[in-house]
N, C-alpha and C positions, 0 to 999 in steps of 0.2 A: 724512132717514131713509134705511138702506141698502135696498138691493132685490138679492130676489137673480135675477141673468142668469147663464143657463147654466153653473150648477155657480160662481158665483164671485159672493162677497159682493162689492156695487159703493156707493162713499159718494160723495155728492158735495154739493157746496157752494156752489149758482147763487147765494147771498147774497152771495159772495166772488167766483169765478170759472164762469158759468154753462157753460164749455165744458167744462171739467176734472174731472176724476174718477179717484177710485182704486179700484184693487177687489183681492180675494187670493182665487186659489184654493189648493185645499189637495190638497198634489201626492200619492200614493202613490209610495212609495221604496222600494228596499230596506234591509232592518235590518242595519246593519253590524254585524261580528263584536264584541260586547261585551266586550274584554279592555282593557291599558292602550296596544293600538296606537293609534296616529291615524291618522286614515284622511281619505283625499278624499273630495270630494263626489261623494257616488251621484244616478243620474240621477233624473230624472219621470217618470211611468209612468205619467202619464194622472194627471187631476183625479177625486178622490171626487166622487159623486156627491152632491147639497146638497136637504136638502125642506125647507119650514118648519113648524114646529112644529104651528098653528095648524091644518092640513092634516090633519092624523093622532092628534089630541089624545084623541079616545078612547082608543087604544090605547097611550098612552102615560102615565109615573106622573104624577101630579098635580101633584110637582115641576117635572118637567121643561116640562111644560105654562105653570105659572105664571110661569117664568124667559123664556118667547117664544125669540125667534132660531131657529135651524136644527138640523138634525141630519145628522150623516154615519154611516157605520157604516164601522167596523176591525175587523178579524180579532184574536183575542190575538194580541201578541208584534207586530203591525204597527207599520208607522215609517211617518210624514208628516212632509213639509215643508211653512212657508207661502210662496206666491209671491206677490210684488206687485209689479202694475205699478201706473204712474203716465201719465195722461193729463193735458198740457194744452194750451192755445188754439192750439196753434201747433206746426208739425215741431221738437225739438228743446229746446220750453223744457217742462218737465216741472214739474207743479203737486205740491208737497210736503207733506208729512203729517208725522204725529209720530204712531206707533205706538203702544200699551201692547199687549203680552201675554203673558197667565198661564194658568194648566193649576192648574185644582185651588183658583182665588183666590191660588197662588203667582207673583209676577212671573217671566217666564222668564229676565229682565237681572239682577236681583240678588237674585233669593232672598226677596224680601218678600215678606209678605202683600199683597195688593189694597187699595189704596187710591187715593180720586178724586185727579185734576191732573195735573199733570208735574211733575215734580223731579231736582233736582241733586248728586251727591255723595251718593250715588251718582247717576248718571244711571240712569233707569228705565223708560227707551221708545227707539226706534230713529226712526230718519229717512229715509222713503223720497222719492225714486229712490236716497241714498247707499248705502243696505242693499236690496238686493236680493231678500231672501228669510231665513228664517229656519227652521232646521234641530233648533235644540234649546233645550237650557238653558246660559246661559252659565255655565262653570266658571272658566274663565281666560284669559287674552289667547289670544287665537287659537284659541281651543276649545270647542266644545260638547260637550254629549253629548246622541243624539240623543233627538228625543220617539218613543216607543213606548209603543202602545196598552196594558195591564193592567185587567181587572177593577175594578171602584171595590168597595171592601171585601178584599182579599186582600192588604193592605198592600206595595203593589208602588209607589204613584205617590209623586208627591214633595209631593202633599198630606198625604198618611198620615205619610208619613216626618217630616215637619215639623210638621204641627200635630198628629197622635195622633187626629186623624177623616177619617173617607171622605163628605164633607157635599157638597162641588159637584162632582169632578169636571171633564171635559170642557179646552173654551176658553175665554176671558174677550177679548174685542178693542175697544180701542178707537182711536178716528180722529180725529184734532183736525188742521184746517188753520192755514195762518200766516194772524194778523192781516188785515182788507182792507188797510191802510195799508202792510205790511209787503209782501204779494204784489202790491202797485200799485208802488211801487218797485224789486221785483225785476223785473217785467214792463218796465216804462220803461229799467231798466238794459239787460237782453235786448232789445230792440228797438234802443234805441244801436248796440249793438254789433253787430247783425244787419248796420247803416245804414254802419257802416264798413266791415264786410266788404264789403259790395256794392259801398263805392265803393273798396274796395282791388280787388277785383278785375274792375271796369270798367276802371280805372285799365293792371290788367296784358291786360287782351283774354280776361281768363279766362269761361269760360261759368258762372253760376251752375246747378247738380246740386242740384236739388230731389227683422206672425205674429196571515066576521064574525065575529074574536077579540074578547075583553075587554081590557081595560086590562091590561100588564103590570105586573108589581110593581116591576123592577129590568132595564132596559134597561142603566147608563150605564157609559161607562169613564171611568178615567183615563190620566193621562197619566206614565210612570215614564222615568225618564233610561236609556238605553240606550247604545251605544258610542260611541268618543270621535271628531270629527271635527274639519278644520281649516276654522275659520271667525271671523271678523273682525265684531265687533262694533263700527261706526261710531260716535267721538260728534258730539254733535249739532253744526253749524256755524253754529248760528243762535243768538240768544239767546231765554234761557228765556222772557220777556217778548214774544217774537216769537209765539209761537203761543195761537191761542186756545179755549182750553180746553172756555169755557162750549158753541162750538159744536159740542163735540166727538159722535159719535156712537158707539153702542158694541152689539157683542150678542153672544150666550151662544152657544158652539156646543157641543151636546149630542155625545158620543161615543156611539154603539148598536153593541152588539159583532156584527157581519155577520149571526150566526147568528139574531138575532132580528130584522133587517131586512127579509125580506118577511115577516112576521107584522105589522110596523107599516104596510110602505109598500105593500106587495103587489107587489114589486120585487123581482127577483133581487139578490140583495150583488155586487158584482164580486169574481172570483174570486183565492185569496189572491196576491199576488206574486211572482216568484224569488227562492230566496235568494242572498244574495251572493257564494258559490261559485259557483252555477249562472252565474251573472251574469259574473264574471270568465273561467269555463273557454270561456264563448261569445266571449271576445274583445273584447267591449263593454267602450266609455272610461267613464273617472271625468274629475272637475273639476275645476279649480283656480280661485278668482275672485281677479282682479287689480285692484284699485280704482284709482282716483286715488292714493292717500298708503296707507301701511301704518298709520296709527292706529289704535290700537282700545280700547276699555274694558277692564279690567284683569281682568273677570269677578266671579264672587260664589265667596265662600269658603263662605257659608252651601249653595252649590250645588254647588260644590266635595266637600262633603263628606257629602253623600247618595248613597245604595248603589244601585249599578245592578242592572237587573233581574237580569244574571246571578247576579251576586252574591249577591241575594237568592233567586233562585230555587235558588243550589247550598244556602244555608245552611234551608229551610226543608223540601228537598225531599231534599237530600243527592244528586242530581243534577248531571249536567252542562245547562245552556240547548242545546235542539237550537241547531244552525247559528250554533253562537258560536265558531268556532276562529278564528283568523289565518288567511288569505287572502293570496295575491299576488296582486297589483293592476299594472295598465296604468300608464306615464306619462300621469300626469294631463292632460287638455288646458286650455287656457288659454281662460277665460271675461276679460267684463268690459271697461272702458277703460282698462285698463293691463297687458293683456295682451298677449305679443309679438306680431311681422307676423305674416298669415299668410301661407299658400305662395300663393308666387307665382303668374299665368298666364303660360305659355308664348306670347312675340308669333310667334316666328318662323313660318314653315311656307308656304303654297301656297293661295294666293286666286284661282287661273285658275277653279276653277269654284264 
């Protein structure tokens, strides 16, 4: 069962691996300019803040009460990413998950509706430590677009868009580990080769180098596709039959739109974030993730073809979306294990004192 530790949902799997553990928090970002640019990844801005459900369930709808899991609150028009890490037994060898997640009961990898397991062809879950974090809805090889906060009911999310109801809202997560059989042989494999290293480099003389209201009516958001950014959807590198499903765990995270957050929690909202002009003209870097291999899933055409918020916001409102222009942006810096050196240190200089 997950628990939640400071602001970040943590799962883990003492039946399989008692040391190891994964957990995601869920970053605040800035909301990139929603046009057909592509844009780098915008930074972290601190973890939303996580309560559980259970906690504050008078003041909250009956719905959202019945579904358990947690609640964050966004401002309209906010962008989040999810981050995850990966803990396991040992510096170095990282315990792997298999992801599922959807906004609205819509998968965020291919456009489907929610349904239990993992599956192939489409592939329809990611695989962490390979995928690192996850930004939006996949549309196509190397692209999202991002997730931004919208009202549930104002037909802005990509559940409205897609099935013609505003019924869950929010996030859907779920966490399934590899097989015991499957992470006892990757572990035995990783220790091999730890076993060579070490005698490789005994061998060369090298030294082994070991972050008191009533109930509301209608708290929830969802989730609407917002601007485009470049990001790499892993596939999985294990077999489908590697992971197991039945242990998988899973929970609902409600979206509460800021303004009604201390009426639930009695907690100030954190306050809204810069927009991505503001953000640029201050000089502050964007991202680039550099993996192992450039593979990536092809994206969802079903997702592909759902109307971003601006879009919708011009055609309903006959407006322009505040802080949606094109922006110039920093050279992106280089995340990840496959990203270039970096700068060097300087040896020479003056050791007398």
């Amino acid at each position: 069962m997950p628990t939640l530790e400071h602001d970040s949902l943590v799962f883990r799997f003492a039946q399989i691996e008692e040391e190891a553990s994964f957990s995601i928090n869920f970053q605040r970002t800035l909301r990139i300019p929603d046009t057909e640019e592509t844009y780098a990844l915008p930074p972290g801005l601190g973890s939303f803040p996580l309560r559980h459900v259970e906690d504050h369930a008078a003041k909250l709808p009956a719905q959202t009460t019945s579904r358990g899991g947690v609640i964050l609150p966004m401002w309209q028009a906010e962008a989040l990413w999810l981050n995850f890490k990966n803990k396991g037994p040992d510096w170095g060898l990282d315990f792997p998950v298999a992801i599922k997640v959807a906004a609205g009961k819509i998968n965020a990898v291919t456009g489907e509706t929610w349904r239990a397991g993992l599956h192939r062809e489409p592939q329809d879950y990611m695989v962490s430590p390979d995928q690192p974090w996850l930004d939006g809805f996949a549309i196509e090889k190397g692209v999202i677009r991002q997730f931004v906060a919208m009202p549930l009911g104002d037909g802005y999310s990509v559940e409205e868009q897609l099935t013609g109801e505003a019924e869950w809202g929010g996030l859907q997560i779920s966490v399934a580990p590899l097989k015991a059989q499957v992470w006892k042989a990757k572990r035995q494999e990783w220790e091999e080769e730890q076993e060579k290293r070490l005698a490789m480099r005994a061998c060369l003389h090298e030294d082994a180098v070991m972050g008191s209201l009533g109930r509301l009516s209608s708290v929830s958001m969802g989730l609407a596709a917002g601007g485009r950014m470049r990001q790499v959807i892993h596939p999985d590198p294990f077999n489908l039959d590697d992971w197991d499903f039945a242990a998988a765990d899973r929970v609902f995270v409600t979206l509460v739109h800021a303004k009604d957050w201390k009426k639930v929690t009695g907690d100030a909202a954190p306050n809204s974030p810069p927009t991505a002009e503001e953000y640029s003209s201050a000089g502050l870097p964007w991202y680039e993730h550099y993996g192992k291999d450039r593979s990536a899933l092809p994206g969802s055409s079903t997702l592909a073809g759902v109307n971003s918020v601006a879009k919708l916001f011009k055609k309903i409102t006959g407006a322009t979306l505040p802080n949606s222009k094109d922006i110039a942006t920093s050279t992106p810096k280089a995340l990840g294990p496959g990203a270039k050196e970096h700068r060097p240190v300087r040896t020479t200089g003056s050791w007398d004192h």
